[in-house]
Backbone as CSV, one residue per row, in Angstrom:
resi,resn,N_x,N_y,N_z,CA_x,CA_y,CA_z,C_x,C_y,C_z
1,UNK,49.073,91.025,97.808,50.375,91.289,97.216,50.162,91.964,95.878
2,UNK,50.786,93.209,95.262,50.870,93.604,94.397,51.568,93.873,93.658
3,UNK,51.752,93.401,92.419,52.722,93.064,91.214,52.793,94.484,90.505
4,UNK,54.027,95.080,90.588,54.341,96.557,89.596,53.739,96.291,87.900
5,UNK,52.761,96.979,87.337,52.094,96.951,85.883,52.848,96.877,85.065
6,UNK,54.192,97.796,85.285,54.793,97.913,84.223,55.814,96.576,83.877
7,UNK,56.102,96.083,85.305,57.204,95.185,85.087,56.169,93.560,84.560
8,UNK,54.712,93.821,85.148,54.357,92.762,84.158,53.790,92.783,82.722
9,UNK,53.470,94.301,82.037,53.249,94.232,81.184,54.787,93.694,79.966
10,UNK,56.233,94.275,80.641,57.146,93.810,79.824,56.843,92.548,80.066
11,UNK,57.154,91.388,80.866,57.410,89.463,80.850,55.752,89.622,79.771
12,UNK,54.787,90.076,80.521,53.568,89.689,79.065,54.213,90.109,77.408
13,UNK,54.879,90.799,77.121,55.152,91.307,76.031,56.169,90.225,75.429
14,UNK,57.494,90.206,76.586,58.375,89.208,76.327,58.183,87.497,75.923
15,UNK,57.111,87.493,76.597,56.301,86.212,76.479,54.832,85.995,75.940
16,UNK,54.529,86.989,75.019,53.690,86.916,74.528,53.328,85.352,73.710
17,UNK,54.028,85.183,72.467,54.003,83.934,71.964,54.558,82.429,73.104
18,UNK,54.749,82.837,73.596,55.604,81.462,74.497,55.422,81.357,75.766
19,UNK,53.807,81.056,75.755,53.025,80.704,77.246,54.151,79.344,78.243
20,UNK,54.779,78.487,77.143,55.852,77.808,77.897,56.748,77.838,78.908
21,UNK,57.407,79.501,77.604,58.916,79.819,78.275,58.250,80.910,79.458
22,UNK,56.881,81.235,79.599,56.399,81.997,81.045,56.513,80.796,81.855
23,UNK,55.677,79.779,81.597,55.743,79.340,82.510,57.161,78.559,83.554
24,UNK,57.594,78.575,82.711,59.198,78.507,82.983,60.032,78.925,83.621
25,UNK,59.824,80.410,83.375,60.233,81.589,84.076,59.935,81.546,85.614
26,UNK,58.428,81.590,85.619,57.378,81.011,86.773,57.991,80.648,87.381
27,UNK,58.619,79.124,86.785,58.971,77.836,87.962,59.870,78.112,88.232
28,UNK,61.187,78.645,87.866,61.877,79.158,87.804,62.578,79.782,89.157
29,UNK,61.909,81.064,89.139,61.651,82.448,90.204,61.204,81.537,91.305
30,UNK,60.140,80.401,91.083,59.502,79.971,92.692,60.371,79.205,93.260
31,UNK,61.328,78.434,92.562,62.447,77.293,93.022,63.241,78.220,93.994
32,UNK,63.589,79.275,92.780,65.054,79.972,93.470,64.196,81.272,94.454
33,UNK,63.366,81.456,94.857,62.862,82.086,95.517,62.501,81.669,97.041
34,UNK,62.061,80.405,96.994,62.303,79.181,98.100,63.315,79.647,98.448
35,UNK,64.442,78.845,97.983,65.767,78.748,98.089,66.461,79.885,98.797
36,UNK,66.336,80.531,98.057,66.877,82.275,98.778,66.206,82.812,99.927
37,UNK,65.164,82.466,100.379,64.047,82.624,101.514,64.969,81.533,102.255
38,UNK,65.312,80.238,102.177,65.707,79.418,103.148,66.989,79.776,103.388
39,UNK,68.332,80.135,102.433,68.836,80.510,102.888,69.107,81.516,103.396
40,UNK,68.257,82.646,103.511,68.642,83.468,104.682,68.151,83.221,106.337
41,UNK,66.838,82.597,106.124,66.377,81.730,107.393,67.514,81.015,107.819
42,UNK,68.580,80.454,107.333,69.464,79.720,107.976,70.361,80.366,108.232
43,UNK,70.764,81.835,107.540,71.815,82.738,107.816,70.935,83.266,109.041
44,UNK,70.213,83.889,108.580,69.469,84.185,110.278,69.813,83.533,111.364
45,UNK,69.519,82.062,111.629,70.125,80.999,112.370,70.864,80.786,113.169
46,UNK,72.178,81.100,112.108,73.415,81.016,112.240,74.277,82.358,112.181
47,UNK,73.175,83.261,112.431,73.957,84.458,112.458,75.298,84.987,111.664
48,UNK,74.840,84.580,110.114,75.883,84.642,109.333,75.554,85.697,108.354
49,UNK,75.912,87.733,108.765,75.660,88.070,107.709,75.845,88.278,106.663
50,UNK,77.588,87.396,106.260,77.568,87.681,104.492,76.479,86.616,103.655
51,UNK,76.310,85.504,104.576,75.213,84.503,103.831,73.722,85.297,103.892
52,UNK,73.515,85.925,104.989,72.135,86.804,104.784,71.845,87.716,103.626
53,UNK,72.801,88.807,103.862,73.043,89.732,102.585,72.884,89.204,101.314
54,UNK,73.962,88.903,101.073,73.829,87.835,99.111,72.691,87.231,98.959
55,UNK,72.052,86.390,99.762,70.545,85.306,99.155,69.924,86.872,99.272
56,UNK,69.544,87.816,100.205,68.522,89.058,100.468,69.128,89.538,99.028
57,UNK,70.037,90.285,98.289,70.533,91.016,97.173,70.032,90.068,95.764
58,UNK,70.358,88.625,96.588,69.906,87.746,95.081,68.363,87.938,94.808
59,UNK,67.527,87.954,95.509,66.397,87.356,96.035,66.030,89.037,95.652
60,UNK,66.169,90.055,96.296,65.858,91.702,95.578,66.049,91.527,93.749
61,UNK,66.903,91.334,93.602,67.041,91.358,91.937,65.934,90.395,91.048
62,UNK,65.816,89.024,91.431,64.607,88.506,90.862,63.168,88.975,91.330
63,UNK,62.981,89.471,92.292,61.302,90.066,92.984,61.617,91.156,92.110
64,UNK,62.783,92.036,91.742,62.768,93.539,90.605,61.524,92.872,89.356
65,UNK,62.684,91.677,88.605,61.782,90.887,87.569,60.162,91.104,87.598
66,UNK,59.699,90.499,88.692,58.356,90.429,88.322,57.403,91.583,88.980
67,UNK,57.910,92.560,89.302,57.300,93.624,90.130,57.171,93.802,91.477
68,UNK,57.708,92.822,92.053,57.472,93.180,93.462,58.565,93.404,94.337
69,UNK,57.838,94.744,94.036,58.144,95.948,95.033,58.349,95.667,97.016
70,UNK,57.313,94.846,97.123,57.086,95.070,98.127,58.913,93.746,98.711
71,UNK,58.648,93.014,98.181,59.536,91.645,98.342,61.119,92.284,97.924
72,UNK,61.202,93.496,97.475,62.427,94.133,96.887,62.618,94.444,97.581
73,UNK,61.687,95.420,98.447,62.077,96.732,99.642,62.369,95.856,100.844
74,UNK,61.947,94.646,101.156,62.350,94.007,102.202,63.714,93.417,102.141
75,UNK,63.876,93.002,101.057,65.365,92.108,100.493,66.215,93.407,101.233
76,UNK,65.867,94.745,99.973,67.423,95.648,100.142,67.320,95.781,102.253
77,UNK,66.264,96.199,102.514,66.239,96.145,104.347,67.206,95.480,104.869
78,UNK,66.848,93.882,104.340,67.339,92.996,104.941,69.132,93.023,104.777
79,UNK,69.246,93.467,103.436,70.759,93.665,103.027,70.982,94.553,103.729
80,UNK,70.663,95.775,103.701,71.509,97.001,104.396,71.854,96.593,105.626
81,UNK,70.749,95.808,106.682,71.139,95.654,108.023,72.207,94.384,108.229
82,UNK,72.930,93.783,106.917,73.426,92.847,107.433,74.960,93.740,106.906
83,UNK,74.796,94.875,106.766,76.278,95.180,106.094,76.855,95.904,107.184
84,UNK,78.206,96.020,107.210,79.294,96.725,108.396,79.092,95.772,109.547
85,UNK,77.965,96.527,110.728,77.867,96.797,111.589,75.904,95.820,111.864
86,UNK,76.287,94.123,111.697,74.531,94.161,111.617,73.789,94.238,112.654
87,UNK,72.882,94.613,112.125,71.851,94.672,112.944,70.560,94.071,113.442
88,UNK,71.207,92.742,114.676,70.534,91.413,114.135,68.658,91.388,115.001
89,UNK,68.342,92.728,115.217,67.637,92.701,116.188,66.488,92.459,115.308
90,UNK,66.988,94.068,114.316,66.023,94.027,112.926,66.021,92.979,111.677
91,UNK,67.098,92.220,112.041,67.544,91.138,110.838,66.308,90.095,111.242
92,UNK,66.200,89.439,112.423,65.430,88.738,112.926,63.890,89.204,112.944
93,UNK,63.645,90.495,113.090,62.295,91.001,112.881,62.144,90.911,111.422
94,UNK,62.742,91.210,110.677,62.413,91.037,108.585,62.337,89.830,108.427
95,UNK,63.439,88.802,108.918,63.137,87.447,107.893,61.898,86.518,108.033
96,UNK,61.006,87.099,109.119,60.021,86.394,109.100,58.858,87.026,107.878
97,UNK,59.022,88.324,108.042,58.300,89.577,107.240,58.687,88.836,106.092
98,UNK,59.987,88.748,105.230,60.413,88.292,104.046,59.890,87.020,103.801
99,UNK,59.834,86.267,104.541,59.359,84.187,104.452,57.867,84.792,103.771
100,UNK,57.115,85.257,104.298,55.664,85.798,104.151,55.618,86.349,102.819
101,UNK,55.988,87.465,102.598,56.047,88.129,101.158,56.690,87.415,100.063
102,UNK,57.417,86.680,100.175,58.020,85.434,99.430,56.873,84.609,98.748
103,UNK,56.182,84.235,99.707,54.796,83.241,99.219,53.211,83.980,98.758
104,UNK,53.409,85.047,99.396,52.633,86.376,98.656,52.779,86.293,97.681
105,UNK,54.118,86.938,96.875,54.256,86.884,95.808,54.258,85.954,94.686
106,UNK,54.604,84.782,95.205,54.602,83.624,94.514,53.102,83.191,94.379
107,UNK,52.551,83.693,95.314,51.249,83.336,95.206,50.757,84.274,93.697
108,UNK,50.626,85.619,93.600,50.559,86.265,92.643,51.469,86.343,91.573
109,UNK,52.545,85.413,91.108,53.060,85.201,90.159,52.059,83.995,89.462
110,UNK,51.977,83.392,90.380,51.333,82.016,89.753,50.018,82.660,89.345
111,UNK,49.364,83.214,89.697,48.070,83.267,89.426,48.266,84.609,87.844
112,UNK,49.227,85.114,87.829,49.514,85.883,86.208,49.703,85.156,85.454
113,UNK,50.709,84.109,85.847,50.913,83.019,84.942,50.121,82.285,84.591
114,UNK,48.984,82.079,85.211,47.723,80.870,85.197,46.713,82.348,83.786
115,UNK,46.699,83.231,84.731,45.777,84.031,83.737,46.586,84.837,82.408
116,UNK,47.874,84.125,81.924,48.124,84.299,80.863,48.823,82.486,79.565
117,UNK,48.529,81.998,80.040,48.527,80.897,79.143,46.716,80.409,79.378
């Protein structure tokens, strides 16, 4: 998994003095990152795409935060195919893709966070 430079050199900058409030941030992003991963697994489920969309749009905007790109480009995917007309063929092929890159990333958040306090 790979974290965008630029978007971690800003949180290093932002958090330069306050190895705390990173780690914070950290716990933060991984709670509600869970969270937003489960609930679209359950919108998946339940074949509900305004509940898919919103956690995928929420869940794109915090992966922006820490650079990943890759966990962004799947979110907006996952959003576009749940809007109008969804498209649950591909909805069901991403959210497993997304569960995965979710813990990717979290995996490589934690380990910036570990190698900056």
């Amino acid at each position: 998994m790979h974290l965008e430079p630029a978007a971690l050199a800003n949180l290093a900058d932002l958090y330069a003095d306050d190895p705390v409030g990173m780690e914070a941030l950290v716990e933060s992003f991984s709670r509600s990152a869970r969270e937003l991963r489960d609930q679209i697994e359950l919108g998946v489920e339940r074949q509900d795409p305004r509940a898919v969309g919103r956690a995928a749009h929420t869940l794109r905007s915090a992966a922006g935060q820490f650079g990943a790109t890759e966990l962004a480009q799947l979110c907006s995917e996952l959003e576009r195919r749940t809007l109008v007309e969804p498209d649950w063929a591909t909805v069901v092929v991403l959210s497993p893709r997304l569960g995965a890159s979710v813990e990717q990333t979290l995996h490589a958040v934690h380990m910036l966070a570990a190698g900056a306090t």
